[in-house]
C-alpha positions, 0 to 999 in steps of 0.5 A, a space after each residue: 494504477 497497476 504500473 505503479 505496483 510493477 516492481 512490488 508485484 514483482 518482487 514481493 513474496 506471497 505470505 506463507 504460513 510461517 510469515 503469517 504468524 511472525 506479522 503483527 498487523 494481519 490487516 490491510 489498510 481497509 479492514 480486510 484480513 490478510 490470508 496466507 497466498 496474499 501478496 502484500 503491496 504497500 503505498 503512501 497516503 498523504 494527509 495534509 492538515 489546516 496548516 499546509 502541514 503534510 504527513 504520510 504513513 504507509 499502507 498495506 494493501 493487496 493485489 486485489 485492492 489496487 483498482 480502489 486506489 489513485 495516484 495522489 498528485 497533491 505531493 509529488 516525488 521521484 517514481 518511488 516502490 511506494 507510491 503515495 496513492 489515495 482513495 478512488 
């Protein structure tokens, strides 16, 4: 799962204090808190209703919640920064 982080991992900046207190959601998509030093990672969960109807919203995650997550092969696209990923 972690190759599917690479380019965020990367590329993204770990929160400092200053970004901190600019963000309006300080929690991941489980409930944890965000703290200064994380890197936020963020991915796509799919929900698809009794209808065939599909929608997908954006997580936040961090580094040390990838391992609860796969990929969701339900919906699929070209490799992507966010991939859409599910609950293990």
């Amino acid at each position: 799962m972690r190759e599917k982080f690479a380019q965020q991992l990367e590329k993204n900046k770990t929160v400092t204090e200053e970004s901190f207190a600019e963000m309006k959601t300080k929690t991941y998509h489980n409930g944890d808190d965000v703290k200064v030093g994380d890197k936020i990672l963020f991915g796509m969960t799919l929900e698809i209703d009794e209808n065939e109807q599909k929608q997908i919203s954006m997580i936040m995650l961090c580094e040390n919640q990838i391992d609860y997550y796969e990929t969701d092969d339900r919906h699929v696209i070209a490799d992507t920064y966010l991939p859409i990923i599910k609950l293990k």
